[in-house]
C-alpha positions in Angstrom: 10.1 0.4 -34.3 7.5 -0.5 -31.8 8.3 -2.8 -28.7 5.7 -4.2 -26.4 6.7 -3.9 -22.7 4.9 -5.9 -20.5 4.7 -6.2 -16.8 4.1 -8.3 -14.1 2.7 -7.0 -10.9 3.9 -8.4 -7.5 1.2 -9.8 -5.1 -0.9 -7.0 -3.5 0.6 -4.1 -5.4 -1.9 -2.0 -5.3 -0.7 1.0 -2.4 2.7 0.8 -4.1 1.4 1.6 -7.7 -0.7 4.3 -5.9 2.6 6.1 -4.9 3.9 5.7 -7.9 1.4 6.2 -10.2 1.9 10.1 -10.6 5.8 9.8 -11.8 4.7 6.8 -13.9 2.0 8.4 -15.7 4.1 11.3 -16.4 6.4 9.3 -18.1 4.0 8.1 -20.0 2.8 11.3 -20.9 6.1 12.1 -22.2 5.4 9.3 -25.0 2.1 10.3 -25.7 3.2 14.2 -26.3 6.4 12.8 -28.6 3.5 10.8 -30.7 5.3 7.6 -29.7 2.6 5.5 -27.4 0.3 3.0 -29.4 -0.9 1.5 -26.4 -1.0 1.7 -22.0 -2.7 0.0 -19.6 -2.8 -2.1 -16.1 -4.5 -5.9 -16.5 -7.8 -5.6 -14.0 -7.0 -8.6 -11.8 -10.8 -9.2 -11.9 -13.2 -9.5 -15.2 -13.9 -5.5 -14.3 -12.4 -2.4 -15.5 -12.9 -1.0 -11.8 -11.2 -4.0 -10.0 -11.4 -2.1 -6.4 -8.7 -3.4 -4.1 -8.3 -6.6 -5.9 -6.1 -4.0 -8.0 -3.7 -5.1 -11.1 -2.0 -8.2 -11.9 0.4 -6.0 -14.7 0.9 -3.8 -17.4 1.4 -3.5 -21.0 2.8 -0.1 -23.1 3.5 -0.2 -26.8 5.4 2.2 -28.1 8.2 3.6 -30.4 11.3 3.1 -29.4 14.7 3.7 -31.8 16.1 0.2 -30.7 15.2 -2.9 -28.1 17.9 -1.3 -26.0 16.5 1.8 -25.6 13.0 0.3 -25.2 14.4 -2.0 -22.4 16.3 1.4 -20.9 13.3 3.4 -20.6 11.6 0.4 -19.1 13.8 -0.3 -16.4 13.9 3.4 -15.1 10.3 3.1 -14.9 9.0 4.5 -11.6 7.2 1.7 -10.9 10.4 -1.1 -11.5 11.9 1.2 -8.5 8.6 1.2 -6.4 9.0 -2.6 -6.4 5.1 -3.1 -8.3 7.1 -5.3 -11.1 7.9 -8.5 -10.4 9.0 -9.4 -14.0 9.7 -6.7 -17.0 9.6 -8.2 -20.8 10.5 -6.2 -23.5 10.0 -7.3 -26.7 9.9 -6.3 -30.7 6.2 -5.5 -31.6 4.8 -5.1 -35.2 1.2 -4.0 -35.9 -0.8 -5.7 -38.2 -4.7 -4.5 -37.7 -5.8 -2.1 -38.0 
């Protein structure tokens, strides 16, 4: 089933997603090679897809996952949760409609 996990950054996150961003994307990766990932992406804090130092006010990933456990897991091991970016992590059943 597909789950929706989405993030909230803390205030000013930028220079800690930058140190993280490597072992996050990996992780990411991993879903994307497994044919699991619908969806990833940081919300531009500005109306810009470059937001510049004004950086990211969260995230959002959709992807397969065998329960909401698991999919709640693999969030919480994200490198990013342990960086301290996250203020708030929900995780939540997803179904796609369109297209």
């Amino acid at each position: 089933m597909l789950y929706a996990i989405l993030c909230e950054d803390v205030e000013n996150s930028l220079s800690l997603r930058a140190g993280a961003r490597p072992a996050h994307l990996e992780r990411i990766q991993e879903l994307v090679d497994a044919g699991r990932l619908l969806v990833a992406g940081p919300h531009p804090a500005l109306d810009t897809e470059d937001p510049g130092e004004a950086g990211f006010t969260g995230s959002l990933i959709i992807a397969e996952f065998d329960s909401l456990e698991a999919a709640t897991a693999w969030a919480d091991s994200d490198p990013y949760v342990d960086a301290g970016v996250f203020s708030k992590v929900t995780v939540k059943p997803y179904k796609k409609v369109l297209p």
